[in-house]
Backbone bond lengths (Angstrom), bond angles and torsions (degrees), N, CA, C in turn:
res aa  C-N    CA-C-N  psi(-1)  N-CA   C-N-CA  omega(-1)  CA-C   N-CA-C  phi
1 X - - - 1.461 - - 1.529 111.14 -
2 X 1.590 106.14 -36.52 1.746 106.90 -172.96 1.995 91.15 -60.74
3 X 1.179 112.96 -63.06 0.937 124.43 -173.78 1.913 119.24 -44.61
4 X 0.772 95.55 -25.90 1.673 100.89 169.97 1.507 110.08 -90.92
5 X 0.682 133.85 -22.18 1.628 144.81 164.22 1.442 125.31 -82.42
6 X 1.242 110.80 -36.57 1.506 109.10 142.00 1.143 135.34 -44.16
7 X 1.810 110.35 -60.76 1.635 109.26 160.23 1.245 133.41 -53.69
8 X 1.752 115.61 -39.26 1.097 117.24 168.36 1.871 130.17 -29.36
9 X 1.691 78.20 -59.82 1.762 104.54 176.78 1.246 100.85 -45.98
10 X 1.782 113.94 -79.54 1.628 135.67 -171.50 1.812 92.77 -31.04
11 X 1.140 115.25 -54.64 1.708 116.28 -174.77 1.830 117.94 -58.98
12 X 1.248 83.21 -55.17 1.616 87.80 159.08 1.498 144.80 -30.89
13 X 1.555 89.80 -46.71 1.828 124.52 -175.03 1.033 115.82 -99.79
14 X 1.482 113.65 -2.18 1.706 108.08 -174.68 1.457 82.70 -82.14
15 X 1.701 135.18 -72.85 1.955 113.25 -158.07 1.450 113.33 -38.60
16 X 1.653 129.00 -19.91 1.308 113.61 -173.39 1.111 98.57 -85.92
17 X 1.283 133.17 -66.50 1.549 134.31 -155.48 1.652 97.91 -55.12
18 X 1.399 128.53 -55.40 0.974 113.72 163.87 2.404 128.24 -35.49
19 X 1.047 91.99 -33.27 1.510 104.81 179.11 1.284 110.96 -58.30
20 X 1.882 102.00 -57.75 1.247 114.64 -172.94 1.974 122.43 -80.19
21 X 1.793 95.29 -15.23 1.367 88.67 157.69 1.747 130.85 -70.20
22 X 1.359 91.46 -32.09 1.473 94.91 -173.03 1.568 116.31 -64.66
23 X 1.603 104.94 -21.87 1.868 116.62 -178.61 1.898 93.46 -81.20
24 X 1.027 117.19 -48.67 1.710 94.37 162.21 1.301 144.27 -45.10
25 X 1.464 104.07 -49.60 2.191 113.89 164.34 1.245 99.94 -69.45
26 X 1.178 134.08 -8.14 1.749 135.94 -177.48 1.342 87.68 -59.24
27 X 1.750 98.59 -73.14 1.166 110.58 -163.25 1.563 142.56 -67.00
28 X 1.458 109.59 11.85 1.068 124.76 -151.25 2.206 85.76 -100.76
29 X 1.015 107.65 174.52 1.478 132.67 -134.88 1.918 76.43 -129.00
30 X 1.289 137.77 -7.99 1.566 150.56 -169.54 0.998 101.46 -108.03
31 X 1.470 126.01 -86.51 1.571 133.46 136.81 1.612 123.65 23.19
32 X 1.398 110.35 -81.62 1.459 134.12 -170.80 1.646 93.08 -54.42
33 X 1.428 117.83 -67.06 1.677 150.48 -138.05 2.051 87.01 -90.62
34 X 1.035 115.14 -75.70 1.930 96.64 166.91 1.063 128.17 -78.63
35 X 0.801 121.77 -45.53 1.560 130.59 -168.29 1.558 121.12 -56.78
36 X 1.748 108.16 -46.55 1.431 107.28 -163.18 1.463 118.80 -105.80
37 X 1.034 132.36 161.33 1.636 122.29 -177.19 2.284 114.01 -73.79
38 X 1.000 85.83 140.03 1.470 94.48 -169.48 1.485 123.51 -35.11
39 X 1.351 114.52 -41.62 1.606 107.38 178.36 1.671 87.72 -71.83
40 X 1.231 151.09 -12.69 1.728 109.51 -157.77 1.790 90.65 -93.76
41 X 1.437 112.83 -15.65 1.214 102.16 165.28 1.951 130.97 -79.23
42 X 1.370 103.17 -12.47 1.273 105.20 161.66 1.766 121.88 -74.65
43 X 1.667 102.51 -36.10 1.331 92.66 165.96 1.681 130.82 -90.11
44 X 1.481 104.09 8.85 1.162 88.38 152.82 1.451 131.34 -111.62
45 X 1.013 101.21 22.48 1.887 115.23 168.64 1.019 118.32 -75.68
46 X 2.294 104.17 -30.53 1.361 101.65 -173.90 1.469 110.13 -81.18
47 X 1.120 140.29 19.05 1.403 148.30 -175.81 1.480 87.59 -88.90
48 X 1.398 150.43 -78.42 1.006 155.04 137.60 1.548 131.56 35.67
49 X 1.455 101.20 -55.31 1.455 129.41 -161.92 1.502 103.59 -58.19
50 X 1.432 131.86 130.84 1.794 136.55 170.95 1.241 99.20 -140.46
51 X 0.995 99.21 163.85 1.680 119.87 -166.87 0.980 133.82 68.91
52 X 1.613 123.75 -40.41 1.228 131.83 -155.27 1.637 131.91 -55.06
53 X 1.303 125.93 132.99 1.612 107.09 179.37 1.278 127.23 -102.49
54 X 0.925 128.73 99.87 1.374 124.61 -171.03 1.725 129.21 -99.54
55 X 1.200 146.98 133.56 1.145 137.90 -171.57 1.775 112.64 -73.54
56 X 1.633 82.73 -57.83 1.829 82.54 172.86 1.462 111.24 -128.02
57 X 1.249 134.18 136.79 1.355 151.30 -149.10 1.798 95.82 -143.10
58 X 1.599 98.69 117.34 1.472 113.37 -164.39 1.921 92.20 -108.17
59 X 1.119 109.63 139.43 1.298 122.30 174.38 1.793 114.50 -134.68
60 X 1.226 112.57 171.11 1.515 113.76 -170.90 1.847 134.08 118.50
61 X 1.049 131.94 -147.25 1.379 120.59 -168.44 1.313 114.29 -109.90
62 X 1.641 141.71 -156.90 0.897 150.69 -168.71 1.542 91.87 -64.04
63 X 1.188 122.83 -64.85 1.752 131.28 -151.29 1.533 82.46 -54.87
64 X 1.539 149.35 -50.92 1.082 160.70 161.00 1.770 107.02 -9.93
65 X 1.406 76.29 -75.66 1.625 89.90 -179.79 0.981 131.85 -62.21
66 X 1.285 128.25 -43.57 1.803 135.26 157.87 1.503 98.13 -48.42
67 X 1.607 121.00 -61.53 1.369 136.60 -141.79 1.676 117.26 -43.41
68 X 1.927 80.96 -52.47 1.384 93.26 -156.06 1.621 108.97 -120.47
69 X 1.608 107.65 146.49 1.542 117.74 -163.26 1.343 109.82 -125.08
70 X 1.562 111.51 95.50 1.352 97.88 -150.10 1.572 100.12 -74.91
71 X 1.091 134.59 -35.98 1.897 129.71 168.97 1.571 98.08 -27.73
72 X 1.106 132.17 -26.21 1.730 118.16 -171.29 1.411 107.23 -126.54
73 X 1.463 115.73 -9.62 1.745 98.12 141.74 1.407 125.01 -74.45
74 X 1.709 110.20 -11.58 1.410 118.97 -171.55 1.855 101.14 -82.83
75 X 1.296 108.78 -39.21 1.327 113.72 161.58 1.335 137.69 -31.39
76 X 1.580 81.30 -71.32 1.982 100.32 169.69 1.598 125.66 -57.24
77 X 1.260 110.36 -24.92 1.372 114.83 -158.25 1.580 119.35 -125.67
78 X 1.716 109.00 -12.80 1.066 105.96 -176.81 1.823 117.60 77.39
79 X 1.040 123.64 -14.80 1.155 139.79 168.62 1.723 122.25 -94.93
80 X 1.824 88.67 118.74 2.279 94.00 176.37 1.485 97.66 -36.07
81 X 1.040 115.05 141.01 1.416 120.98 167.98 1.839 91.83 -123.55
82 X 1.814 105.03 153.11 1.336 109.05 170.19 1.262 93.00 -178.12
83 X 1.736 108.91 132.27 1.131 144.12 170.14 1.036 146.81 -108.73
84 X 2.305 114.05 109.69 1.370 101.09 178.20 1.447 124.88 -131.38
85 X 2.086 86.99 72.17 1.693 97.98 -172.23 1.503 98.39 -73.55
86 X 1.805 103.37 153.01 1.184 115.62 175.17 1.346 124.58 -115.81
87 X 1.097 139.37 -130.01 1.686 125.76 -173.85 1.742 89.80 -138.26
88 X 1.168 99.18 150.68 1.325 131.61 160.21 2.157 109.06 -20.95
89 X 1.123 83.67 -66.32 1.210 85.07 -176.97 1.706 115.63 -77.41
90 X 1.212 139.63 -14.26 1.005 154.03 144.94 1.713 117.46 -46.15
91 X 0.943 117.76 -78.55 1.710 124.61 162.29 1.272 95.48 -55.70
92 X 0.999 177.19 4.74 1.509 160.00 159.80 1.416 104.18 -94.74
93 X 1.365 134.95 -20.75 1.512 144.33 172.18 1.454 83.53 -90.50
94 X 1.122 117.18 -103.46 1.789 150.47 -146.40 1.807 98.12 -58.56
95 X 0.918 121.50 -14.52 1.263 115.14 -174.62 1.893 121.06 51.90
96 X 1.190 98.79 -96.54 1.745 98.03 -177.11 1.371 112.22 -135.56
97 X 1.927 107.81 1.11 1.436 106.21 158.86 1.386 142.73 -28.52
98 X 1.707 97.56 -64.13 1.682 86.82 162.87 1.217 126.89 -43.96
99 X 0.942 120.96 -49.85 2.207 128.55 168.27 1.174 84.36 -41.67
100 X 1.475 142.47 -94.80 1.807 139.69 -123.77 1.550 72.19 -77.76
101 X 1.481 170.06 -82.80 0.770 144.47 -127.88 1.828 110.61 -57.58
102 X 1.297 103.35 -74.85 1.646 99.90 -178.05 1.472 111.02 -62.92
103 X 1.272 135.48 -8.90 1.654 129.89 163.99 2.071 104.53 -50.82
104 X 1.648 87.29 -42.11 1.573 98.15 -170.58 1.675 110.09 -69.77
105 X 1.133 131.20 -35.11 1.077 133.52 149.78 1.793 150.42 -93.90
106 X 1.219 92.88 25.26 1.089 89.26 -175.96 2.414 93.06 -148.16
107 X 1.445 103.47 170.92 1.320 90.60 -175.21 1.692 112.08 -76.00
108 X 1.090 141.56 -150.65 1.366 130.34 -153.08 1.931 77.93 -148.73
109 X 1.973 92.09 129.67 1.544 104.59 -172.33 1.514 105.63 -77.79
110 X 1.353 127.70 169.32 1.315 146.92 177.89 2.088 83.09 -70.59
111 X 1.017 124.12 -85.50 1.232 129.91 -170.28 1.365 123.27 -84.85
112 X 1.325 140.10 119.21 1.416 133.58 -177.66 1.687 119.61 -121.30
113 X 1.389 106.28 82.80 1.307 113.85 -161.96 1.775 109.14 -85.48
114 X 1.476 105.13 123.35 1.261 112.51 164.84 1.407 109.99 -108.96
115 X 1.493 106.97 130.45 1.518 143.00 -154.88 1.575 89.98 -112.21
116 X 1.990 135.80 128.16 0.861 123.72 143.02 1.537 121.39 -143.87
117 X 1.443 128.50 133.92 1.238 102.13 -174.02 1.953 116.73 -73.86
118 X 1.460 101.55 160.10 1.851 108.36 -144.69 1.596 107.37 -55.86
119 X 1.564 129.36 3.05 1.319 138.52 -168.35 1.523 89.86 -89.21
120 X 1.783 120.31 -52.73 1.420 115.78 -148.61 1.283 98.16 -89.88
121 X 1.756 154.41 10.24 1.323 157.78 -144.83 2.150 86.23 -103.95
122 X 1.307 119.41 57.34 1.248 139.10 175.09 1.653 119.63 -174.47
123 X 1.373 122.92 158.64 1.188 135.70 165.09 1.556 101.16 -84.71
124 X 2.034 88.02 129.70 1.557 93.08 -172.82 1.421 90.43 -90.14
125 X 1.380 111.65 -176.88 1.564 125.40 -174.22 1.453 85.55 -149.14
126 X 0.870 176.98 -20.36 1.475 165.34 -144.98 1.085 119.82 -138.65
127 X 1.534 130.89 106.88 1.347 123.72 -162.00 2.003 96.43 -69.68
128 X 1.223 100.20 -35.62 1.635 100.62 -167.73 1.307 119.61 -66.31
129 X 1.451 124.88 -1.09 1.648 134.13 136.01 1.409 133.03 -71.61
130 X 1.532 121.39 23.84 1.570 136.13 173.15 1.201 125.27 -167.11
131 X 0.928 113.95 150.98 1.493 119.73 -176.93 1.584 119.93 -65.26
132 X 0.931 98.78 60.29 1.614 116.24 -173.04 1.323 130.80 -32.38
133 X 1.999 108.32 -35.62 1.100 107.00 168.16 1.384 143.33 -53.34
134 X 1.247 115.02 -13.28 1.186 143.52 -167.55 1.620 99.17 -106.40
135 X 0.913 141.44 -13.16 1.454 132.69 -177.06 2.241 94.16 -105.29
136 X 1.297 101.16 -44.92 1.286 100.66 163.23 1.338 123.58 -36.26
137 X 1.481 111.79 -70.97 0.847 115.88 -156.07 1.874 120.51 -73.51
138 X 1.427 101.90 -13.70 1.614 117.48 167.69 1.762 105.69 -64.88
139 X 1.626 88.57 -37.07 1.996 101.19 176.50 1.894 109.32 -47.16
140 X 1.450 110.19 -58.06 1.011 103.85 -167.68 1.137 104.61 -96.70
141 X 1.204 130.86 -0.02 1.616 106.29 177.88 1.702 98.53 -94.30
142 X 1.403 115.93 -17.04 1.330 105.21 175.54 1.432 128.38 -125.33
143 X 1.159 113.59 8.79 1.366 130.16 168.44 1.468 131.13 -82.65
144 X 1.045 107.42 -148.70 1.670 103.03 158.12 1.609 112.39 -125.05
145 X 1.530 130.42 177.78 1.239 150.72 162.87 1.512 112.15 -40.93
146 X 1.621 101.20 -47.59 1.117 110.38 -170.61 1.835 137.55 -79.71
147 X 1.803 81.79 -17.89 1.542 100.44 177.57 1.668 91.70 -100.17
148 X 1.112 144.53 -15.97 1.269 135.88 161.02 1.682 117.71 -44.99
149 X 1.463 89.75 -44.98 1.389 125.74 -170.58 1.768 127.00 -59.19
150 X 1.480 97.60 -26.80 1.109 118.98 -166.93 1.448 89.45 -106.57
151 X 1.385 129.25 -30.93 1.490 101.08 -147.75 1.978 73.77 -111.09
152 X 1.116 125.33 33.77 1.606 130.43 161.69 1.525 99.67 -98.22
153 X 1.005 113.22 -5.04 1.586 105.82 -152.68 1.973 99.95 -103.94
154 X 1.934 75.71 -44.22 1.326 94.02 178.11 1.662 126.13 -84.17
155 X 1.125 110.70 -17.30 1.817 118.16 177.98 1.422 85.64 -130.17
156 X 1.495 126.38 68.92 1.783 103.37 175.61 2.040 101.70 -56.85
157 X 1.304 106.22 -33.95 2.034 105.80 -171.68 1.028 108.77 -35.66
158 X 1.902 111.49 -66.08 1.335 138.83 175.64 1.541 117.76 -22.21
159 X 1.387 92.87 -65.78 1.735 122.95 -162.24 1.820 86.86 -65.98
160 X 1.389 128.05 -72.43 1.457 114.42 170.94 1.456 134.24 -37.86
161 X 1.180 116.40 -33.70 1.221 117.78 175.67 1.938 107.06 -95.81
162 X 1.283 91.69 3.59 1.834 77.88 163.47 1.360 111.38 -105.12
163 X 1.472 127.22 -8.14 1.201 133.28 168.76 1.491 113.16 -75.34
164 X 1.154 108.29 -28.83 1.422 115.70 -167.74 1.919 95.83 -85.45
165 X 0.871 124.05 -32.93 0.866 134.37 -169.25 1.701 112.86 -81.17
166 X 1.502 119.80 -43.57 1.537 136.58 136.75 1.724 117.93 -15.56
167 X 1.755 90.77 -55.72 1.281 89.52 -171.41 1.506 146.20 -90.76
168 X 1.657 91.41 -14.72 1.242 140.55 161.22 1.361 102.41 -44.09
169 X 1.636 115.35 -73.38 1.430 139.44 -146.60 1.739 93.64 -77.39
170 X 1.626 116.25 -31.16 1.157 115.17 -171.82 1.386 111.10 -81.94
171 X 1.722 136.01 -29.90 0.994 142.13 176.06 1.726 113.90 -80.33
172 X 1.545 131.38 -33.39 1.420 117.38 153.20 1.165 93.75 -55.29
173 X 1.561 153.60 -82.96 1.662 134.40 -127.39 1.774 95.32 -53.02
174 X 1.420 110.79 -38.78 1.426 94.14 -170.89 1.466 117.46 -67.36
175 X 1.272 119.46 -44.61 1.677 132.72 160.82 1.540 133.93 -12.80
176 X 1.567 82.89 -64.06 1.539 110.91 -175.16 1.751 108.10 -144.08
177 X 1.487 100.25 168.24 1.354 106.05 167.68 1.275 127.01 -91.33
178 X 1.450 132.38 120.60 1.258 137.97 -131.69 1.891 74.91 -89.87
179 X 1.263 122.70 153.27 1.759 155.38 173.47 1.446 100.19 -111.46
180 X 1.412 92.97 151.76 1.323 111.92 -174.15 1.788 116.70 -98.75
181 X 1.356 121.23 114.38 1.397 126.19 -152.71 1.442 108.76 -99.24
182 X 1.224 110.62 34.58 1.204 124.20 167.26 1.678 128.78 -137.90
183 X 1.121 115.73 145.54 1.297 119.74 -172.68 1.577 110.00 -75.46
184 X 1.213 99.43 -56.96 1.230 104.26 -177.86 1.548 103.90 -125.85
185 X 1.668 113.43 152.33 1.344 104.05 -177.74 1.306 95.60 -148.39
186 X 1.575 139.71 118.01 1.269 136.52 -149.06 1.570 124.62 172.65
187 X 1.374 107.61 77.45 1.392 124.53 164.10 1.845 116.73 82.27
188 X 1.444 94.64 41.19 1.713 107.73 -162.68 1.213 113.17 111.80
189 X 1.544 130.78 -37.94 1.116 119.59 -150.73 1.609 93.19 -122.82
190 X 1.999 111.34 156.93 1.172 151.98 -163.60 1.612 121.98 -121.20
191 X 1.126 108.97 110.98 1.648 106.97 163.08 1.157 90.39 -122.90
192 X 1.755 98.72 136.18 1.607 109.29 173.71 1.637 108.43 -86.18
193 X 1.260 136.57 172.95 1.254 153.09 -153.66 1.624 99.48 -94.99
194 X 1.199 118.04 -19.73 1.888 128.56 -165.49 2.262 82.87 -65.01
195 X 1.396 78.46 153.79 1.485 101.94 164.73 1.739 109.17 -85.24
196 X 1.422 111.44 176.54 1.557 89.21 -170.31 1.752 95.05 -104.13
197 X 1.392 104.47 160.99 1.174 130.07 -176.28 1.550 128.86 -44.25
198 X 1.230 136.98 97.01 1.647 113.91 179.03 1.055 119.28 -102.82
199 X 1.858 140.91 20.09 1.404 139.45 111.10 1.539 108.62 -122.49
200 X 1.120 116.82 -161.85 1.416 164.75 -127.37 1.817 97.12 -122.08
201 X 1.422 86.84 108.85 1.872 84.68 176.38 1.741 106.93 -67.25
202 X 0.949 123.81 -27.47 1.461 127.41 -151.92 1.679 102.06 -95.16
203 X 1.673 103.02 138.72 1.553 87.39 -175.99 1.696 114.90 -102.33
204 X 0.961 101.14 132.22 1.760 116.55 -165.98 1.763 98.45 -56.17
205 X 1.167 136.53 -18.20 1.840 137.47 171.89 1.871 86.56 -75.72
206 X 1.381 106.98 -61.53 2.068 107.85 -156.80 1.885 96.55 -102.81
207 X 0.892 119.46 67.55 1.526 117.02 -171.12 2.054 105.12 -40.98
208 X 1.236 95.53 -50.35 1.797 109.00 174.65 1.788 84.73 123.49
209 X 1.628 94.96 -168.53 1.643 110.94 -173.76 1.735 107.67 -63.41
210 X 1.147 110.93 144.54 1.651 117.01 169.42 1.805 105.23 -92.85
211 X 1.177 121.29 179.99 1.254 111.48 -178.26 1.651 101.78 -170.01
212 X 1.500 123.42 93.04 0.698 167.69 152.85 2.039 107.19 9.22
213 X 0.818 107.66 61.60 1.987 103.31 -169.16 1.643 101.01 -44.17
214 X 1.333 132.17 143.66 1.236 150.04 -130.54 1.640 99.23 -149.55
215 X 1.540 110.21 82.42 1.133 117.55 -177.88 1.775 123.58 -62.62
216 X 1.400 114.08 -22.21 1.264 137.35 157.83 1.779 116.46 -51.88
217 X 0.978 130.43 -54.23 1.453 155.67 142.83 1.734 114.33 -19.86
218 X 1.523 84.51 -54.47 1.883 85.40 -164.91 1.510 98.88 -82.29
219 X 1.319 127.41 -59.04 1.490 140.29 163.81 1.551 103.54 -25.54
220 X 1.464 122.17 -63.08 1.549 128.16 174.98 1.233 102.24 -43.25
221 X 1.476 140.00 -71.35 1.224 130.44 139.32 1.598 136.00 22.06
222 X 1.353 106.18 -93.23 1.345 117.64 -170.47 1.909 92.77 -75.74
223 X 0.918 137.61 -27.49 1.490 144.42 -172.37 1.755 94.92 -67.07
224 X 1.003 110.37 -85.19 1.645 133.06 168.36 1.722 105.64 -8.08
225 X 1.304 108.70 -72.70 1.419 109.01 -167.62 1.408 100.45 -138.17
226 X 1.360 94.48 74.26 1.571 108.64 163.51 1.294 109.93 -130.60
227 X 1.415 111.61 37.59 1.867 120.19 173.88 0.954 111.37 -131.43
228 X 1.468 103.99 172.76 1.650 126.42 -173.77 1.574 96.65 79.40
229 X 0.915 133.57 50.32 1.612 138.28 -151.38 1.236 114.73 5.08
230 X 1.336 128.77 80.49 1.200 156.78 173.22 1.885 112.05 -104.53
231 X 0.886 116.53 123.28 1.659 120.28 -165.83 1.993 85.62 -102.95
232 X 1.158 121.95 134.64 1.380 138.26 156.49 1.375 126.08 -91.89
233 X 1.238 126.74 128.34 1.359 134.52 177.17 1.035 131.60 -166.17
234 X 1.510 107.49 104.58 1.600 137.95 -163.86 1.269 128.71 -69.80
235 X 1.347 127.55 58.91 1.523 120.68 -174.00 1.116 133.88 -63.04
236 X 1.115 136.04 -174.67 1.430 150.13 -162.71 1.484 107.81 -117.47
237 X 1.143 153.67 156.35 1.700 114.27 136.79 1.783 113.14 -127.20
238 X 1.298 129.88 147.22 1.231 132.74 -118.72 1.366 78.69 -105.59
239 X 1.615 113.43 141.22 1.490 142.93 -161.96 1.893 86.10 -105.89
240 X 1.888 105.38 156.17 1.304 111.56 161.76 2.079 116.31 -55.08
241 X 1.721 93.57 159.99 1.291 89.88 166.89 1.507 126.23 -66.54
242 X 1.294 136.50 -19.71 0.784 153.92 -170.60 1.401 136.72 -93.41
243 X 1.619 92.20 -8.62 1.874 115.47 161.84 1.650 102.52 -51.35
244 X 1.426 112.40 129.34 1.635 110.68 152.95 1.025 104.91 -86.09
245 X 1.143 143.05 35.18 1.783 132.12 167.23 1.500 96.66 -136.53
246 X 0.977 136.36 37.77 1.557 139.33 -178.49 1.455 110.08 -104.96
247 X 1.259 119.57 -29.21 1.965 139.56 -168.22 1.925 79.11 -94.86
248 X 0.611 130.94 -41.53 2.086 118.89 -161.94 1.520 84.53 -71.39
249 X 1.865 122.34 -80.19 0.993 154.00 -145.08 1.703 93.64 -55.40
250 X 1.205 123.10 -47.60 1.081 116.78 -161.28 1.990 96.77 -72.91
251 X 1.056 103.63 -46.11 1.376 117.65 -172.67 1.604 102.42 -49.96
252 X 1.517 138.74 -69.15 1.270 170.29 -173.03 1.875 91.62 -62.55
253 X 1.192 118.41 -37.67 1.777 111.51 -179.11 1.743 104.62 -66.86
254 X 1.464 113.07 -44.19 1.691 122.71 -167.99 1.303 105.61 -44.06
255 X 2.203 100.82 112.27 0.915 101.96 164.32 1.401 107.94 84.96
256 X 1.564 131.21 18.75 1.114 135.17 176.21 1.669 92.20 -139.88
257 X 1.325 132.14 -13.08 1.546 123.74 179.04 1.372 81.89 -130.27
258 X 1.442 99.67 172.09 1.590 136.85 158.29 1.868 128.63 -54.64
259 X 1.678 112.11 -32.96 0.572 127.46 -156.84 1.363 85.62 -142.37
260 X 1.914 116.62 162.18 1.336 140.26 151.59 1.451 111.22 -69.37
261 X 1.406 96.20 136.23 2.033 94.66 157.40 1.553 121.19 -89.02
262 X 1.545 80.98 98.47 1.546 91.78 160.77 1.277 139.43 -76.79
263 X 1.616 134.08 119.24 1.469 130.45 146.87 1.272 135.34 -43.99
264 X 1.124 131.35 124.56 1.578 162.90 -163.35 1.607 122.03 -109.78
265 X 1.120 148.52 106.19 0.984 122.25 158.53 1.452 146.00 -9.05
266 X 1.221 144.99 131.94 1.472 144.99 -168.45 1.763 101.01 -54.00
267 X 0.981 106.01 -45.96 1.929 113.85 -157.16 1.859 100.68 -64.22
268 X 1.320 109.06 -3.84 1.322 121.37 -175.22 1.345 114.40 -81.45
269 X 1.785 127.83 -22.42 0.679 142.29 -135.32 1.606 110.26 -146.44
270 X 1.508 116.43 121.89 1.655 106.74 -176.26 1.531 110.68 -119.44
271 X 1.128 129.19 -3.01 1.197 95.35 -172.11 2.378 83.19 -160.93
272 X 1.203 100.39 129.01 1.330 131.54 161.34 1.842 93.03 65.48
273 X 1.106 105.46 23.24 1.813 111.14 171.91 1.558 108.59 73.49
274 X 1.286 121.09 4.45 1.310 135.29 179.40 1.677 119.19 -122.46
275 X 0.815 126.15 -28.64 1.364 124.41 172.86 1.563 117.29 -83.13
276 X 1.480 124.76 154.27 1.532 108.86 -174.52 1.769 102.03 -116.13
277 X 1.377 99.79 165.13 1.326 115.42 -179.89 2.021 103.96 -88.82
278 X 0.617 112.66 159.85 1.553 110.57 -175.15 1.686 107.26 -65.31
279 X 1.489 124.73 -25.06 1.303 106.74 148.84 1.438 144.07 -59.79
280 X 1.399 90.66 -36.55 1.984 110.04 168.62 1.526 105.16 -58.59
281 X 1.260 109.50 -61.72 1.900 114.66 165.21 1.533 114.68 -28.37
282 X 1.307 104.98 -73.49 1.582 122.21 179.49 1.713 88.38 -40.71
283 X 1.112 125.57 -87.26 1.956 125.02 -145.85 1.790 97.14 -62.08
284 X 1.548 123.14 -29.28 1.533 104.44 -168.15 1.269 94.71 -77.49
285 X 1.663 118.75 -50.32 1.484 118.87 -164.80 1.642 116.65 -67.33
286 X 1.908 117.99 13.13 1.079 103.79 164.18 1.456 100.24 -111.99
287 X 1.152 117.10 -18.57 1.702 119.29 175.18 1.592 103.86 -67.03
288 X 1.279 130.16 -31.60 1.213 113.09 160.53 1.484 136.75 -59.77
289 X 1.187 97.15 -50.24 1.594 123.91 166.59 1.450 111.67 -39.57
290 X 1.515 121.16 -53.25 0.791 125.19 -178.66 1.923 126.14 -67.48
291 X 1.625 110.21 -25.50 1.213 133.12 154.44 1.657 126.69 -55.98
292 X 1.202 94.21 -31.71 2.001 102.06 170.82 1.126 120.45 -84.18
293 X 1.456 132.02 141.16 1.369 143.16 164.62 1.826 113.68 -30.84
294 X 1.651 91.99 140.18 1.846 81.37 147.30 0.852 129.41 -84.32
295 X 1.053 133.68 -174.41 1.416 151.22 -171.32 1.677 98.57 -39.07
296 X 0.987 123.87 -26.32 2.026 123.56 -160.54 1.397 81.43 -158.83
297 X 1.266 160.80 73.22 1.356 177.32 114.47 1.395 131.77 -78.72
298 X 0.898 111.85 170.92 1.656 127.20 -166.36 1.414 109.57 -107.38
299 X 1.482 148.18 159.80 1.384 155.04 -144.17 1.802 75.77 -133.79
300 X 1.613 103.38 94.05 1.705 111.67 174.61 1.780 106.23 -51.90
């Protein structure tokens, strides 16, 4: 009987230990370097970052990351620009940690622009609306055991399928040689490899779910880290013409961003009507640029 209860247990403990192996090869420095696609290793370098001074420091989601180039907001404006937008699925775990992390090490910018496309302008609650693995995996490589720990307890689905997903990612590196899934990869910023877009993923009869921008949220926001004389400014970033949810979103943003949501042409755009092609990059990241102070200037 002792002996059947032992196994029982041992049976029991194998899904965790398995869980908790996979948050070890997470963490491994092997892992990061084969295993994962190239921007998640640029953003996790920026966890890393001390000293640095920057004038304006861009934060926010994927559309962020494609969007914006900080060398050509640095252009436009006369102001260091430096960027450490993250992905969708990253901010939907991690929230704005990465930010309070490099705020904590590094000096505090003249401008602190949060970039989001008009879906994410809210606190998500549902891991099963983002790509989670990627917010995980910033968890364990920069968190603790224990907040891993909790949010196993709390998404056990999640937490399995990020192991599975660990292990997956760890057995191609051995296979093959992992490629680099980015076009461009360069100082914060992302162009994905997609060609650019000639419609509209979304179908104008079934648009899909709307999602409500959360004026409480953005204000929390600009309230939060609008010190140490730090200027806040909440953008939008501009969806194809051809979105049917672009006429609500724009309406429902007023007065909750800095800026209007503007429509763009499709060809601007490569991959899920939200990400930009390095021309879309080029025109937002000078319309931003053009929104920041000079050198001894005012936040237009």
């Amino acid at each position: 009987m002792a002996a059947l209860r032992l196994f029982c247990f041992a049976l029991a403990l194998l899904p965790f230990a398995v869980m908790i192996f996979a948050v070890w090869l997470a963490k491994t420095d092997w892992f990061l370097r084969r295993s994962m696609p190239a921007y998640l290793q640029m953003m996790d370098a920026e966890w890393n970052i001390q000293g640095r001074s920057c004038d304006v420091l861009v934060y926010g989601d994927s559309a962020a990351l494609t969007g914006l180039m900080p060398w050509i907001i640095q252009q436009e404006s006369g102001l260091t620009t430096c960027s450490i937008a993250q992905t969708k699925g990253t901010v939907g775990v991690m929230g704005t940690q990465p930010l309070e992390k490099y705020l904590q090490r590094n000096p505090p910018p003249q401008v602190l622009i949060f970039a989001f496309s008009p879906e994410d302008w809210r606190p998500f609650h549902a891991w099963g609306e983002v790509a989670y693995v990627e917010g995980v995996l910033q968890t364990v490589r920069h968190g603790s055991l224990r907040e891993y720990v909790a949010a196993l307890v709390t998404h056990p689905d999640e937490a399995f399928g990020f192991a599975t997903f660990v292990y997956k990612s760890a057995i191609a590196a051995l296979a093959v040689n992992p490629t680099m899934t980015a076009e461009t990869l360069r100082e914060g910023h992302m162009t994905l490899p997609s060609p650019p877009e000639q419609q509209c993923e979304g179908n104008p009869a079934h648009p899909g779910p709307l999602f409500a921008p959360d004026a409480a949220y953005a204000a929390q926001l600009r309230n939060r880290f609008a010190k140490n004389g730090t200027q806040v400014m909440l953008l939008v970033t501009p969806v194809p013409q051809c979105d049917p949810q672009a006429a609500w979103y724009a309406a429902h943003l007023q007065g909750v961003t800095d800026n209007p949501l503007e429509t763009w042409p499709i060809g601007l755009f490569n991959d899920i009507d939200r990400h930009f092609t390095v021309a879309g990059a080029e025109r937002f990241s000078r319309e931003v640029g053009h929104k920041l102070p000079s050198a001894h200037g005012k936040v237009e």
